[in-house]
KEPA-985894 format. One record per residue (C-alpha): x, y, z. Coordinates in nm, 3 decimals, decimal comma. Each point is the difference from the previous one (the first is absolute). Example, Ala and Ser with C-alpha at 12.3 -4.5 7.8 and 13.67 -1.06 7.14 Angstrom:
{c1->1,230 c2->-0,450 c3->0,780};
{c1->0,137 c2->0,344 c3->-0,066};
END
This chain:
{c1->-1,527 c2->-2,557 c3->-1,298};
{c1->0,244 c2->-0,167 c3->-0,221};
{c1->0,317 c2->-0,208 c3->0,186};
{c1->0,294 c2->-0,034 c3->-0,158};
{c1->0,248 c2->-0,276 c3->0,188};
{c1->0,349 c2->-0,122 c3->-0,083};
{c1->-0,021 c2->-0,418 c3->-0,042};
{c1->0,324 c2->-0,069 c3->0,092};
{c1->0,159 c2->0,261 c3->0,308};
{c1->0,314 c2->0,089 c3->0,072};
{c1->0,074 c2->0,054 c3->0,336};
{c1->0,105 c2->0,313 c3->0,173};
{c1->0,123 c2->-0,038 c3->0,373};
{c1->-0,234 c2->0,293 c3->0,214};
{c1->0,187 c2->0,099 c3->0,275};
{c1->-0,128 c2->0,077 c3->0,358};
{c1->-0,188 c2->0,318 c3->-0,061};
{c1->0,123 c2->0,289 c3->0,225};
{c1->-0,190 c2->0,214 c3->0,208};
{c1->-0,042 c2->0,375 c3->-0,181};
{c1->0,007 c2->0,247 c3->0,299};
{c1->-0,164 c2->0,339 c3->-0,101};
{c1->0,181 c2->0,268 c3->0,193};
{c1->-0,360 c2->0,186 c3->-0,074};
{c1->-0,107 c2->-0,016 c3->0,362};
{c1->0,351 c2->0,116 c3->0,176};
{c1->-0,003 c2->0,288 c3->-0,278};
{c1->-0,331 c2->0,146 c3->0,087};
{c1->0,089 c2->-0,020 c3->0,368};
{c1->0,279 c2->0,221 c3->-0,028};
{c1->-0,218 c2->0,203 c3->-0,234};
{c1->-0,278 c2->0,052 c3->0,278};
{c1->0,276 c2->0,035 c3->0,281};
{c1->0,148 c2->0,266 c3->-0,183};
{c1->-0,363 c2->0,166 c3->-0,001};
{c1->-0,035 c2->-0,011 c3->0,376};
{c1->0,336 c2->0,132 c3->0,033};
{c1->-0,111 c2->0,297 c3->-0,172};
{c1->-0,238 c2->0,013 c3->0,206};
{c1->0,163 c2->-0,027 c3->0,297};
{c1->0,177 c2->0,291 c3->-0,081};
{c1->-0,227 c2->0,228 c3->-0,012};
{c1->-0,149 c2->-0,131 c3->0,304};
{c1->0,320 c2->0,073 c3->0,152};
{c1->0,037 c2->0,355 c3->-0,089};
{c1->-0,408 c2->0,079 c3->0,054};
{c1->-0,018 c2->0,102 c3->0,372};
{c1->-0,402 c2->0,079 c3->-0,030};
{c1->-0,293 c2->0,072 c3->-0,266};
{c1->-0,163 c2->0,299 c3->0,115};
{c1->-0,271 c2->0,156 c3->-0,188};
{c1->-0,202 c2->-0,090 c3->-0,372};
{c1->0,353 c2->0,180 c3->-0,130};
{c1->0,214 c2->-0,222 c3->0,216};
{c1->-0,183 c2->-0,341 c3->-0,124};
{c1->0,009 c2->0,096 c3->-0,363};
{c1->0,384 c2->0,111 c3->-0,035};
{c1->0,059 c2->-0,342 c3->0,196};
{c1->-0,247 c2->-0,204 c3->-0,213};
{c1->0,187 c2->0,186 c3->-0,287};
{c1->0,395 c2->-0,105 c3->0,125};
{c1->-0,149 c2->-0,316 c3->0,041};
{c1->-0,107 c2->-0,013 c3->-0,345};
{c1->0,328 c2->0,175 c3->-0,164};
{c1->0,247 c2->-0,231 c3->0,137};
{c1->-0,176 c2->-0,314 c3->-0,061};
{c1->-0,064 c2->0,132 c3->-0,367};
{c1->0,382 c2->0,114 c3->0,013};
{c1->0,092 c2->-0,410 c3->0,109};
{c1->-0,246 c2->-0,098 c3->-0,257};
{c1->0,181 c2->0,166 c3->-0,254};
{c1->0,304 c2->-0,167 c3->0,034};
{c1->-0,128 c2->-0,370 c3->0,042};
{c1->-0,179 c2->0,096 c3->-0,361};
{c1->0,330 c2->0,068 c3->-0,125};
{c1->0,182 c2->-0,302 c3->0,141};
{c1->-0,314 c2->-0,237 c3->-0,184};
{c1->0,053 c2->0,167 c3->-0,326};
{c1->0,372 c2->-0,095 c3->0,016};
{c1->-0,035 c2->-0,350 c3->-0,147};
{c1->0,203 c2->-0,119 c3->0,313};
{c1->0,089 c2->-0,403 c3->-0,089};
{c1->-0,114 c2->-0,075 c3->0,394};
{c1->-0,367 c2->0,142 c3->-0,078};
{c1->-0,007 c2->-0,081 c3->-0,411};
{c1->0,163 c2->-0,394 c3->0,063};
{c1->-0,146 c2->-0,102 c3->0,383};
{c1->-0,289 c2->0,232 c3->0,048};
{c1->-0,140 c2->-0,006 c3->-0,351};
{c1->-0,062 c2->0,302 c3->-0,279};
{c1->-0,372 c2->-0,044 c3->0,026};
{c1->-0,004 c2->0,006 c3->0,388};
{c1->0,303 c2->0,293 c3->-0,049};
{c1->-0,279 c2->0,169 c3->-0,255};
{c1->-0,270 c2->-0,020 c3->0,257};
{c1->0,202 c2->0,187 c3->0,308};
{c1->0,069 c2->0,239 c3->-0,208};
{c1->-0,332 c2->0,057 c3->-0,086};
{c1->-0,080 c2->-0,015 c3->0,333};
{c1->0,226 c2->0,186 c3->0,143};
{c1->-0,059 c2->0,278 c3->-0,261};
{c1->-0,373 c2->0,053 c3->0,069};
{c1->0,123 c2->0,030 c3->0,385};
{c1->0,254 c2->0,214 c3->-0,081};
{c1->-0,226 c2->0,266 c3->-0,207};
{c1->-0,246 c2->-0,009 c3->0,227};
{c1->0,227 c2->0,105 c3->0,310};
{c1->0,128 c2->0,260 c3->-0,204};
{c1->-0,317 c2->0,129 c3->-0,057};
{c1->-0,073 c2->0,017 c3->0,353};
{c1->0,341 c2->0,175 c3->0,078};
{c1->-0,082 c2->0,261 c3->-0,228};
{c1->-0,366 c2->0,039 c3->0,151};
{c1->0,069 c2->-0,068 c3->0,344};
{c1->0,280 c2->0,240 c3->0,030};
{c1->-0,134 c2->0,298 c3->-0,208};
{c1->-0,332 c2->-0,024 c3->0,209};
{c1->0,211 c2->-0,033 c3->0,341};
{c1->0,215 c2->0,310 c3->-0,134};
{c1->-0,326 c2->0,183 c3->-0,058};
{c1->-0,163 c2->-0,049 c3->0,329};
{c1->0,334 c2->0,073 c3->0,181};
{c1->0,033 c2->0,335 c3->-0,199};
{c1->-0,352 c2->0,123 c3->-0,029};
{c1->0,042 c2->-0,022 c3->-0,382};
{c1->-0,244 c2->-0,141 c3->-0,274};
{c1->0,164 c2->-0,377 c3->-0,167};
{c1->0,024 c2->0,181 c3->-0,346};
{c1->0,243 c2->0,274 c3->0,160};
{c1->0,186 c2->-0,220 c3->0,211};
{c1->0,054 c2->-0,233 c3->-0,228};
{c1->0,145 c2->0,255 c3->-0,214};
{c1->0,237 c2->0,138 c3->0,288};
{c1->0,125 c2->-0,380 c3->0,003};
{c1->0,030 c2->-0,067 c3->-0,379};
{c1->0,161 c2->0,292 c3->-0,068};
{c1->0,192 c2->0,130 c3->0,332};
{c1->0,106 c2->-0,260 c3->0,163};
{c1->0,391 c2->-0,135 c3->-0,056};
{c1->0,014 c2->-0,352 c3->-0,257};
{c1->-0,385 c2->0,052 c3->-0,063};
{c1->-0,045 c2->0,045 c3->-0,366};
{c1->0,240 c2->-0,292 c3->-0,064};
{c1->-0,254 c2->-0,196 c3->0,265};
{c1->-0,318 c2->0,107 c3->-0,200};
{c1->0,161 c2->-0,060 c3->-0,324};
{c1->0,060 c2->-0,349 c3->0,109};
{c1->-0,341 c2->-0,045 c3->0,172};
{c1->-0,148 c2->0,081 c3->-0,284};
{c1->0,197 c2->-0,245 c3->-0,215};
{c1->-0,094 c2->-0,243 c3->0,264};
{c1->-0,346 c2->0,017 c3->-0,051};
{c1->-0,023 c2->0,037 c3->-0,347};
{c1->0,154 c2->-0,340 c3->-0,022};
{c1->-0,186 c2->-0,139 c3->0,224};
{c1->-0,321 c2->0,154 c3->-0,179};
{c1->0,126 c2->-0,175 c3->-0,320};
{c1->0,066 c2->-0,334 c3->0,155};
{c1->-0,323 c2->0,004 c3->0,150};
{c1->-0,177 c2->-0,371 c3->-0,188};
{c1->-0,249 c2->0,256 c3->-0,184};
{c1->0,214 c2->0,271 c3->-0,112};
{c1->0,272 c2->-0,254 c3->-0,077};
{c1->-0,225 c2->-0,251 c3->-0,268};
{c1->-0,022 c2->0,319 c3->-0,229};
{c1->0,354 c2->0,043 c3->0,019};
{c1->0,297 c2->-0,102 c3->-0,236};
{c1->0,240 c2->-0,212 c3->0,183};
{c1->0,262 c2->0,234 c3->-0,086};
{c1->-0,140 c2->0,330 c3->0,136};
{c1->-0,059 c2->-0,211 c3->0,272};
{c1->0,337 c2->-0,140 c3->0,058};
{c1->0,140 c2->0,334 c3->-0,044};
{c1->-0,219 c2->0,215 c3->0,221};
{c1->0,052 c2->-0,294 c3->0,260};
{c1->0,435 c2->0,054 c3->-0,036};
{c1->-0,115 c2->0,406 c3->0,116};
{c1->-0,074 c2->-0,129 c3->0,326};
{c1->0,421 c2->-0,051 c3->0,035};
{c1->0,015 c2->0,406 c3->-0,058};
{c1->-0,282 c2->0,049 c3->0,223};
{c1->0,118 c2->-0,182 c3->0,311};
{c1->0,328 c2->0,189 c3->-0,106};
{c1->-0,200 c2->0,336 c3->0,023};
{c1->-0,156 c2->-0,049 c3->0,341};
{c1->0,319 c2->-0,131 c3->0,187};
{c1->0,105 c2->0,308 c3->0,074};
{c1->-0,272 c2->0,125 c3->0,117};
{c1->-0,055 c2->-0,287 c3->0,295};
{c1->0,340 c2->0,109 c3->0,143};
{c1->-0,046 c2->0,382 c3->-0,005};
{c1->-0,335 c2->-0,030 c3->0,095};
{c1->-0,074 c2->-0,347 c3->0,168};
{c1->0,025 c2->0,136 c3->0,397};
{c1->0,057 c2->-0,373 c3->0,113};
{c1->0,314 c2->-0,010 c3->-0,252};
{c1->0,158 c2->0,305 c3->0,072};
{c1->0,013 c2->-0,017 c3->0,330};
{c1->0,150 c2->-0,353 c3->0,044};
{c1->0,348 c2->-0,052 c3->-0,163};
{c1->-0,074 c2->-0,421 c3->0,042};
{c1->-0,354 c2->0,051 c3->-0,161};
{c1->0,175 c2->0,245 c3->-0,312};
{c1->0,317 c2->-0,222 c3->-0,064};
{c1->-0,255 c2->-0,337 c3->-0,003};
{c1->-0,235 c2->0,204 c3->-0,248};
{c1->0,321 c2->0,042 c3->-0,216};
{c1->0,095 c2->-0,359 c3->-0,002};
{c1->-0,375 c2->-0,111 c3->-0,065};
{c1->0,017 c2->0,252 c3->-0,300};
{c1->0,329 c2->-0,046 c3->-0,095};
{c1->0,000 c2->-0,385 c3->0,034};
{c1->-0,355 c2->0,020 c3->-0,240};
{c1->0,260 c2->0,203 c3->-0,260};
{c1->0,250 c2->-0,236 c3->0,012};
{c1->-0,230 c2->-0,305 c3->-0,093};
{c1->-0,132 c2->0,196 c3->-0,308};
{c1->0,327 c2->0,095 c3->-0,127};
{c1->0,151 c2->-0,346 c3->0,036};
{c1->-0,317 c2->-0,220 c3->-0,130};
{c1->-0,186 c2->0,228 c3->-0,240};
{c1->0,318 c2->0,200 c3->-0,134};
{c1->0,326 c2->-0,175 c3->0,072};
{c1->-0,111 c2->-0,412 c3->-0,004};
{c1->-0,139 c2->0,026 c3->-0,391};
{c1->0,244 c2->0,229 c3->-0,128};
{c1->0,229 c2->-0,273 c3->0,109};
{c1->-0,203 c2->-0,272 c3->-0,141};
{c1->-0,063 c2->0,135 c3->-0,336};
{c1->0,419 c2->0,138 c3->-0,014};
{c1->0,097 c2->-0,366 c3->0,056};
{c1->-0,262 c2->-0,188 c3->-0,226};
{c1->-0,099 c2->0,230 c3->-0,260};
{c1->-0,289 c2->-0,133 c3->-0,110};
{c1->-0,170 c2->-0,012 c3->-0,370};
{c1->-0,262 c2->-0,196 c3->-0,151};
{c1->0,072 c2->-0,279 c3->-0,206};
{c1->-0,338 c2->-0,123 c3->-0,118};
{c1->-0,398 c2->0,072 c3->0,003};
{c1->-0,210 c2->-0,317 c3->-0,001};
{c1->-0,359 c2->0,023 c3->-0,001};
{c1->-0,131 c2->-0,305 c3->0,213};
{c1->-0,398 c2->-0,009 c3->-0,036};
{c1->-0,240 c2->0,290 c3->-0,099};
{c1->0,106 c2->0,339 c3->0,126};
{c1->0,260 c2->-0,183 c3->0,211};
{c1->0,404 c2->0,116 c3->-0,061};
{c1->0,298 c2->-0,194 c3->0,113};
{c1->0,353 c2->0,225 c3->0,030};
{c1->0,286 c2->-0,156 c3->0,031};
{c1->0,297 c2->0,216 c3->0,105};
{c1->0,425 c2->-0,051 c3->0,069};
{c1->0,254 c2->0,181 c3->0,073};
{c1->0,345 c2->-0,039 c3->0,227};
{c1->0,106 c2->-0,239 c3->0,262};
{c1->-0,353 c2->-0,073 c3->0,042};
{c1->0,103 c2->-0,310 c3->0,216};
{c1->0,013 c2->0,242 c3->0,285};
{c1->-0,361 c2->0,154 c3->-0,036};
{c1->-0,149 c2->-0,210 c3->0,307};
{c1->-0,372 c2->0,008 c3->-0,071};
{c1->-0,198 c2->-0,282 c3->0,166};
{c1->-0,287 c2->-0,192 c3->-0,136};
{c1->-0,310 c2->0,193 c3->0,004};
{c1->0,161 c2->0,376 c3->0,028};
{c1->-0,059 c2->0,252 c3->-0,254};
{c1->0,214 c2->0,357 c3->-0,069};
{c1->-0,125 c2->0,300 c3->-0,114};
{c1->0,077 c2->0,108 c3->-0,386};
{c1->0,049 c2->0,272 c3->-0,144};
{c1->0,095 c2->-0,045 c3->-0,350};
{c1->0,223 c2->0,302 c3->-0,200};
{c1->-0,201 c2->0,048 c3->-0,330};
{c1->-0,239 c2->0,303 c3->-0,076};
{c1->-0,331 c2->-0,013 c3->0,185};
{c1->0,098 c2->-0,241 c3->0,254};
{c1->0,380 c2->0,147 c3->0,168};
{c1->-0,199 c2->0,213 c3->0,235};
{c1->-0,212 c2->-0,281 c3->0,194};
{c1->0,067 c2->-0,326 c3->0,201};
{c1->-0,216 c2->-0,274 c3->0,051};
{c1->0,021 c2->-0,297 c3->0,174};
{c1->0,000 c2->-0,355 c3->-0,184};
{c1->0,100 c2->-0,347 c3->0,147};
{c1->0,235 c2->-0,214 c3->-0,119};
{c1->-0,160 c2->-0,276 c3->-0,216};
{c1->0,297 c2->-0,182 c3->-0,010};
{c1->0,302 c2->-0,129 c3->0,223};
{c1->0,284 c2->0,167 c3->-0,107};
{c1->0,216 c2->-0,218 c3->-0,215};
{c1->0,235 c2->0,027 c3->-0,251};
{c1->0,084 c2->0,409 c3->0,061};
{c1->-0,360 c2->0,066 c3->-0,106};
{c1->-0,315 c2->0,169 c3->0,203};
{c1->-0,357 c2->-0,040 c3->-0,148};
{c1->-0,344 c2->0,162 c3->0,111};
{c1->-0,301 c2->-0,090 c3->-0,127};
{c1->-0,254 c2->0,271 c3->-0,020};
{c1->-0,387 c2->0,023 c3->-0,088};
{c1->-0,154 c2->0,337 c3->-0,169};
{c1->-0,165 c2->0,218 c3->0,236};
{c1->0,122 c2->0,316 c3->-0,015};
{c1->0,233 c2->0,216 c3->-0,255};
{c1->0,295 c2->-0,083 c3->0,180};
{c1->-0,077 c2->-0,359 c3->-0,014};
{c1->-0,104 c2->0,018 c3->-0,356};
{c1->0,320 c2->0,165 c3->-0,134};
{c1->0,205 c2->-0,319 c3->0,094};
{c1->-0,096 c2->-0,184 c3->-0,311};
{c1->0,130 c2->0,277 c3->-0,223};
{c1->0,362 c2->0,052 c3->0,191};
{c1->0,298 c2->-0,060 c3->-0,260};
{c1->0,285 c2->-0,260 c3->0,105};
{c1->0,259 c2->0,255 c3->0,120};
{c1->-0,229 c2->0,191 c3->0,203};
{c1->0,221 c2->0,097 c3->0,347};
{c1->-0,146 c2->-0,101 c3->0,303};
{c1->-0,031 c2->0,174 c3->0,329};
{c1->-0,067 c2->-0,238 c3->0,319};
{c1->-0,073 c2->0,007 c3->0,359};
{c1->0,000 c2->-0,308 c3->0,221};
{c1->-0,080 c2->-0,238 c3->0,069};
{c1->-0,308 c2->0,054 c3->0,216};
{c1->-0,298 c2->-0,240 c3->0,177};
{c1->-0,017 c2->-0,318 c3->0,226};
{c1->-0,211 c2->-0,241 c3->-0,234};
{c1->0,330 c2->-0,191 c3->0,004};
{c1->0,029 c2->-0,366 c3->0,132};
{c1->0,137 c2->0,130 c3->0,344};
{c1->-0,346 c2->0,031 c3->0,089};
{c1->-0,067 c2->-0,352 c3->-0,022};
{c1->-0,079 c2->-0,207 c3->0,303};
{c1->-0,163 c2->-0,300 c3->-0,125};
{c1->0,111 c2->-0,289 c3->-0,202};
{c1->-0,297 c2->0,019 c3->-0,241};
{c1->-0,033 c2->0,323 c3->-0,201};
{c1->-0,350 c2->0,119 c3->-0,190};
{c1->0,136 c2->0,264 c3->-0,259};
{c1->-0,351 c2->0,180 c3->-0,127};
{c1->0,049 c2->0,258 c3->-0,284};
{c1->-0,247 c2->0,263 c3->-0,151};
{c1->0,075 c2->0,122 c3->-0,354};
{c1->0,346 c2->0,113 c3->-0,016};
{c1->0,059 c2->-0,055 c3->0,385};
{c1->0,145 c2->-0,312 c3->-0,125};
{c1->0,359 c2->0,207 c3->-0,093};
{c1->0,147 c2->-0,064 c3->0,359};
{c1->-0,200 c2->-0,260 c3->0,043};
{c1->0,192 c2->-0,169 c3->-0,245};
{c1->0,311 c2->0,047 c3->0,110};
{c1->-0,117 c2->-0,146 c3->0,313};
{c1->-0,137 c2->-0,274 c3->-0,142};
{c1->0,342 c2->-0,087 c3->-0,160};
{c1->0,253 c2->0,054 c3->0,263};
{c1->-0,213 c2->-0,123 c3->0,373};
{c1->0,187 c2->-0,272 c3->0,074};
{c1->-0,275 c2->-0,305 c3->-0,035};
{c1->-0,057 c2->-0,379 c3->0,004};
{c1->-0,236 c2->-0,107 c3->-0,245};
{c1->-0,332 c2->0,070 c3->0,048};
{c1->0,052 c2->0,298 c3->0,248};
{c1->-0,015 c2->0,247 c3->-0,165};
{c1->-0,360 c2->0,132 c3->-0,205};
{c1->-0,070 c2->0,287 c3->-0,176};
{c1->-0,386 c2->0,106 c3->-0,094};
{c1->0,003 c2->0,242 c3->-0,260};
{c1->-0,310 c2->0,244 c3->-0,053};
{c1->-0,096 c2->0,141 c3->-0,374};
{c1->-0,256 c2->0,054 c3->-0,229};
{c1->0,107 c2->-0,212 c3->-0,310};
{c1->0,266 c2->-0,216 c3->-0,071};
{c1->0,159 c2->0,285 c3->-0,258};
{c1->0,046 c2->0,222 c3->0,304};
{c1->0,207 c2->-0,306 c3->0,211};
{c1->0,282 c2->0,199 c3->-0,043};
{c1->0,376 c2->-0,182 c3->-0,014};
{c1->-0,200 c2->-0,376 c3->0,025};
{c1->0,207 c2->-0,141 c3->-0,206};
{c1->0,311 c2->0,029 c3->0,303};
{c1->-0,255 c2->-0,062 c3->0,255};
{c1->-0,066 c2->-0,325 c3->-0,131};
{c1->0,349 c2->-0,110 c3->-0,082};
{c1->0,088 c2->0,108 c3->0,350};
{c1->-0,287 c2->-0,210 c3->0,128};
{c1->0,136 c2->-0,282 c3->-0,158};
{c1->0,397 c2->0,027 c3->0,069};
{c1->-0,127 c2->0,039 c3->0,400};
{c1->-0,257 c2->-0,254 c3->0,046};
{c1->-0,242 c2->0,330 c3->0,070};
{c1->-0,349 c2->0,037 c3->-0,103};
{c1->-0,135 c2->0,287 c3->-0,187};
{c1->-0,428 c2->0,043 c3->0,026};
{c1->-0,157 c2->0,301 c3->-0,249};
{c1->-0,291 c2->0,142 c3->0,098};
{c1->-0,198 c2->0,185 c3->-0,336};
{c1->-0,343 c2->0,193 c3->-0,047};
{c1->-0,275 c2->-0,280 c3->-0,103};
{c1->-0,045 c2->-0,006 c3->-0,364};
{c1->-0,284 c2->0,196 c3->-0,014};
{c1->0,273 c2->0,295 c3->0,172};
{c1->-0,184 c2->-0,060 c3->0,362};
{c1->0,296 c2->0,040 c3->0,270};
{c1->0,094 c2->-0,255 c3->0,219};
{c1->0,081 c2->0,052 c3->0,373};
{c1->0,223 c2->-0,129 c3->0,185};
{c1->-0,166 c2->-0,111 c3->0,318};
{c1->0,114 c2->-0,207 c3->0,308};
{c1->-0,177 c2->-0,311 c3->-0,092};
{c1->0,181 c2->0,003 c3->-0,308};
{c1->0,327 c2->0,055 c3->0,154};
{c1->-0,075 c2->-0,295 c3->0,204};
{c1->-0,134 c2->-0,238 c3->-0,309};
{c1->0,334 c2->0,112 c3->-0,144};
{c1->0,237 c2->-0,024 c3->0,365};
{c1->-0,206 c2->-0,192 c3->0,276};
{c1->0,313 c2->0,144 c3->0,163};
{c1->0,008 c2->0,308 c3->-0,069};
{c1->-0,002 c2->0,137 c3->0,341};
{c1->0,369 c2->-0,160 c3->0,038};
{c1->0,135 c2->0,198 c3->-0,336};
{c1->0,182 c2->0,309 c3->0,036};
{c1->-0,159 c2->0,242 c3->-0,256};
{c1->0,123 c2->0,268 c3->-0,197};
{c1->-0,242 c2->0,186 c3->-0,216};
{c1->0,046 c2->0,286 c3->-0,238};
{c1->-0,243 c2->0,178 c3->-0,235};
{c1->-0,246 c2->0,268 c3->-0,042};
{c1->-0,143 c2->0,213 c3->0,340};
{c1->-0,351 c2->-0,200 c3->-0,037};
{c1->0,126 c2->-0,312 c3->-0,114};
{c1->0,261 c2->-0,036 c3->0,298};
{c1->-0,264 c2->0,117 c3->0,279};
{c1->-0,254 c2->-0,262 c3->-0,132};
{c1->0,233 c2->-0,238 c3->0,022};
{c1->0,153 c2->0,054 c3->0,297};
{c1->-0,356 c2->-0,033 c3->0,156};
{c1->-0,074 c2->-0,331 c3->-0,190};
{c1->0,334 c2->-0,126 c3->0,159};
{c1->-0,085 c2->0,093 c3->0,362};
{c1->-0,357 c2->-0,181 c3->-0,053};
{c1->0,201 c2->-0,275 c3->-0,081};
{c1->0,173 c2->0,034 c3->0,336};
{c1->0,304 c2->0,134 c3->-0,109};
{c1->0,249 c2->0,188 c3->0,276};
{c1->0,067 c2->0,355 c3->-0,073};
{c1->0,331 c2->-0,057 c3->0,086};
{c1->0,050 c2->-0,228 c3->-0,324};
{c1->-0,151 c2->0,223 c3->-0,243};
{c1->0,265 c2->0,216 c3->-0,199};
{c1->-0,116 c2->0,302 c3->-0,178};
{c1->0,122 c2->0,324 c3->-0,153};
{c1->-0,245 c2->0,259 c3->-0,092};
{c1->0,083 c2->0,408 c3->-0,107};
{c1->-0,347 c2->0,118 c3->-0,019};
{c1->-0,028 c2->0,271 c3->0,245};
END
């Protein structure tokens, strides 16, 4: 570990830090209320099970309309909605959906089996036959197996297996079928759903949930950037390369005063040249806005990611944002620990600029393997100084061993570290072992601040 201290501080007054109220637990409230609503209604309409036929069409319904509900809440956490991406988090956003998908395939699976085994008993009629009576006889059901089968292929391919042998972009693109899907089976719940058609209340709330799940897509996935990139029209203006396979881009554009990104957020690009128009990722800001410039700072790992170095000044940008909660509204302490892994120092960065701080507040602890790769040090350490902050590296021993960042040496380095709020950004591995070094060190939950899209 190497320190690197200002002599002389300026102060910066810290204000009282305010209390960051995730609406996370009220949201999946209403999410599981909604659940036993559905089931409620088919309670409602189910006078009695009689018979292996009559407890496998109900274990079926059961099944459809929860998969149905499913489908929708899917929707509405693929919309990007600022409540869920700002309060809630993209990571935690990331993992219901997840989540929620693996539910959601696996009911529908059970509809299909349930239902065409229930059919079959009731009828006298092998599951092969009846099954094709359903597909292929029964009103709104090819459009429901069409989509049922684009459910599950997408949930096949986002499976962790499937999904490490597969391109981002066939990825992203398969996942964006699940929209036509969900489109697919709708009609098929309301011509077929027996709870739905028989209850005007149940049918006009199905169209709202649906509907209102529409709405949200259009507006923040269609309508919000088209409005974004129409009033800033952004281009790149430069291509800096910051430390060995590690790319700076700094972009402008129009009345960029009014793109309100905080500290810590990133977009997702998608820049307009050949080989890259057809993708977005998602990069943090490495820099507070200023001056009607953006800049992210990106690291090699990928084509996508690679390409960046090579993009010509003129090169039209495409944006979406901003998205995440790493910002400073999820402070609560007076003391902040910023901890960085490789380039998970770009919104750490920006945080470490713009938290309001007295001097010697605010640390940051940043993780590489040589000082080459210590990317954008040079600001690090001027902002260090200009703050009264401190700046610790921690680097590979010379003979390339890796050094760990453990509790006691978070306490060596913060006796107090328990009283720090914490925000830490960087690779899967690195963040998790950290994270467990800084609740050995006794360090709430509650204060540690992380962001993390590995699914």
């Amino acid at each position: 570990m190497t320190l690197t201290q200002s002599p002389a501080p300026v102060r910066h007054r810290a204000p009282r830090p305010a209390r960051h109220r995730s609406p996370a637990l009220p949201l999946l409230a209403a999410a599981w209320a909604g659940g036993l609503a559905v089931l409620a209604l088919w309670w409602q309409d189910t006078d009695a099970v009689i018979g292996t036929a009559g407890w496998l069409t109900g274990a079926g319904r059961i099944a459809g309309l929860l998969s149905g509900y499913m489908c929708a809440l899917l929707v509405v956490l693929m919309a990007r909605v600022p409540l869920l991406e700002q309060r809630v988090g993209s990571d935690r956003v990331a993992r219901w959906h997840a989540s929620a998908g693996r539910w959601t395939i696996c009911l529908l699976v059970a509809h299909i089996v349930l239902i065409t085994l229930g059919y079959a008993a009731q009828g006298g009629a092998g599951p092969l036959a009846e099954l094709d009576t359903i597909v292929f006889h029964y009103p709104e059901m090819l459009k429901g197996a069409a989509g049922a089968v684009v459910l599950i292929v997408v949930g096949v391919v986002s499976a962790r297996a499937v999904r490490r042998r597969v391109r981002y972009e066939v990825w992203y693109y398969l996942h964006v079928l699940t929209y036509a899907a969900v489109f697919l089976a709708f009609g098929h719940q309301l011509a077929l759903g027996a709870d739905l058609s028989v209850h005007p209340g149940a049918r006009a709330a199905w169209y709202v949930l649906y509907v209102g799940a529409a709405a949200l897509v259009s507006w923040f996935r269609v309508l919000a950037p088209v409005r974004l990139n129409l009033r800033h029209r952004l281009r790149v203006v430069a291509v800096v390369r910051e430390a060995p396979g590690v790319t700076s881009v700094w972009m402008s554009g129009r009345r960029m005063d009014e793109l309100t990104a905080a500290p810590g957020q990133f977009l997702r690009w998608r820049f307009l040249t050949g080989g890259m128009w057809w993708t977005s990722h998602p990069y943090s800001l490495s820099a507070p806005p200023a001056g009607g410039a953006l800049r992210i700072t990106v690291k090699a790992l990928g084509d996508h990611s690679a390409a960046l170095a090579l993009l010509p000044p003129g090169t039209r940008v495409w944006a979406a944002g901003p998205y995440g909660a790493l910002t400073p509204a999820r402070r609560r302490r007076r003391n902040v620990l910023l901890i960085a892994g490789g380039t998970g120092i770009t919104p750490l960065r920006t945080l470490f600029e713009a938290l309001p701080a007295d001097a010697g507040d605010l640390t940051l602890l940043y993780r590489a393997r040589t000082p080459a790769e210590l990317a954008l040090r040079g600001e690090l350490e001027r902002i260090a100084q200009a703050r009264g902050a401190r700046v610790h590296y921690v680097l590979n021993a010379p003979d390339g061993r890796r050094t760990v960042i453990t509790a006691d040496a978070l306490l060596r380095l913060l006796p107090d570290v328990r009283t720090h709020d914490v925000y830490l950004c960087g690779p899967p591995g690195f963040a998790q072992a950290v994270y467990d070094a800084l609740r050995a060190a006794k360090v709430p939950a509650r204060q540690i601040h992380h962001e993390s899209f590995a699914l």
